[in-house]
C-alpha positions as CSV (number, residue, x, y, z in Angstrom):
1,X,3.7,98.0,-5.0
2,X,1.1,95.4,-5.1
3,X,-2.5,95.3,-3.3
4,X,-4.2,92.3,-2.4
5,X,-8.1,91.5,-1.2
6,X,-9.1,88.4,-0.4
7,X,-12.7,86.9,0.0
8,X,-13.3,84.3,3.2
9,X,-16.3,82.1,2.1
10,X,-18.1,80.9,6.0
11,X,-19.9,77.7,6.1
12,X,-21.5,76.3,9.1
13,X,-21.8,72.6,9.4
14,X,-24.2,70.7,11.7
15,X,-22.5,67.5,13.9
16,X,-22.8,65.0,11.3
17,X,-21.1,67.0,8.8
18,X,-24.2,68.5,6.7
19,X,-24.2,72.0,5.6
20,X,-26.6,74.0,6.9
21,X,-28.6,77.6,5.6
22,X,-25.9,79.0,6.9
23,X,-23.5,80.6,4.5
24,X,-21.5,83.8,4.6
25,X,-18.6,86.2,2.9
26,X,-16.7,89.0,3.7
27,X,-15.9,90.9,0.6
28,X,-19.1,92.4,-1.5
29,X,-20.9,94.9,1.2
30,X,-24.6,94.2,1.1
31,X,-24.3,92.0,-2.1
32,X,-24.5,87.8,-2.7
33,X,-21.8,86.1,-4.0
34,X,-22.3,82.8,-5.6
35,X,-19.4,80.3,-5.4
36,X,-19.6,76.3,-5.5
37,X,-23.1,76.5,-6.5
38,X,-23.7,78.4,-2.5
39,X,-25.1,81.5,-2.3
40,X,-23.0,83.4,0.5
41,X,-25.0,86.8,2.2
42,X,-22.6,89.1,3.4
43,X,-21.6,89.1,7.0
44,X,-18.8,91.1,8.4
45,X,-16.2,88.9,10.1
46,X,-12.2,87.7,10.0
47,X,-10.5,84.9,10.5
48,X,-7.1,85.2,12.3
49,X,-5.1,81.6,11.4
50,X,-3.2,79.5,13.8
51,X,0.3,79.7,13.2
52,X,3.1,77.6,14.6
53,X,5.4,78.3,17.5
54,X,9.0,77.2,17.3
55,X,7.8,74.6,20.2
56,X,6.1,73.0,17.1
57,X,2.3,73.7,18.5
58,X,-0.1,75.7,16.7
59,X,-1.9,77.9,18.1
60,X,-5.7,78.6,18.4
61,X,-7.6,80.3,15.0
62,X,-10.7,82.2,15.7
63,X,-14.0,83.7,14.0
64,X,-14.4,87.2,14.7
65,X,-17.8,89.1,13.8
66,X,-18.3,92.9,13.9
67,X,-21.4,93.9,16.5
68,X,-23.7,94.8,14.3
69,X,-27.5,93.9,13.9
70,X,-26.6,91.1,11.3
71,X,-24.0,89.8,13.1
72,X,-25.5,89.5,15.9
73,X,-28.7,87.6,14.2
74,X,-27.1,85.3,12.1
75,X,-23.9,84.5,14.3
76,X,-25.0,84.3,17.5
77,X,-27.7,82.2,18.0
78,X,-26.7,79.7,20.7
79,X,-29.8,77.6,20.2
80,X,-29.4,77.1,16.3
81,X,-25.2,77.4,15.9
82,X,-22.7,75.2,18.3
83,X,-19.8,76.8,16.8
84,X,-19.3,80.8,16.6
C-alpha cells in the first residue's frame, strides 16, 4: 500500500501579471516553506481541479480556505485580492 501527500504552493498575482506578498502552502502547520526562492506562510486551503466531461468541457476548479482567523485575514480581503 502506498501513501501520498502532496504540497499546493498559492501565489496571488496582481492584473498585470506581478506577484504580489501574497504567498501560501498547505502542507507544514505553522511552519514556512521556501520553494523557488518564495517564502510560502501556511494557510489552510484545497484546490479541487477541473476535470473533463465526456461533452469535452471542463469544468470549473476552485480555491477553498478553512474559516479560521488566518484564512480569513489573508484570503479574504476584497479590497487588496480580486481573486479568492
Amino acid at each position: 500500500m502506498s501513501t501520498f501527500a502532496f504540497v499546493n504552493y498559492s501565489r496571488f498575482l496582481t492584473s498585470a501579471g506581478a506577484a504580489t506578498a501574497y504567498a501560501y502552502q498547505n502542507f507544514s502547520i505553522n511552519e514556512s516553506r521556501n520553494y523557488g526562492g518564495v517564502t510560502y506562510a501556511f494557510a489552510p486551503f484545497a484546490y479541487t481541479l477541473g476535470a473533463g466531461s465526456k461533452g469535452g468541457d471542463r469544468s470549473d476548479s476552485a480555491l477553498a480556505a478553512g474559516w479560521i482567523q488566518l484564512a480569513s485575514t489573508c484570503l479574504l480581503k476584497p479590497s487588496k485580492i480580486a481573486i479568492c
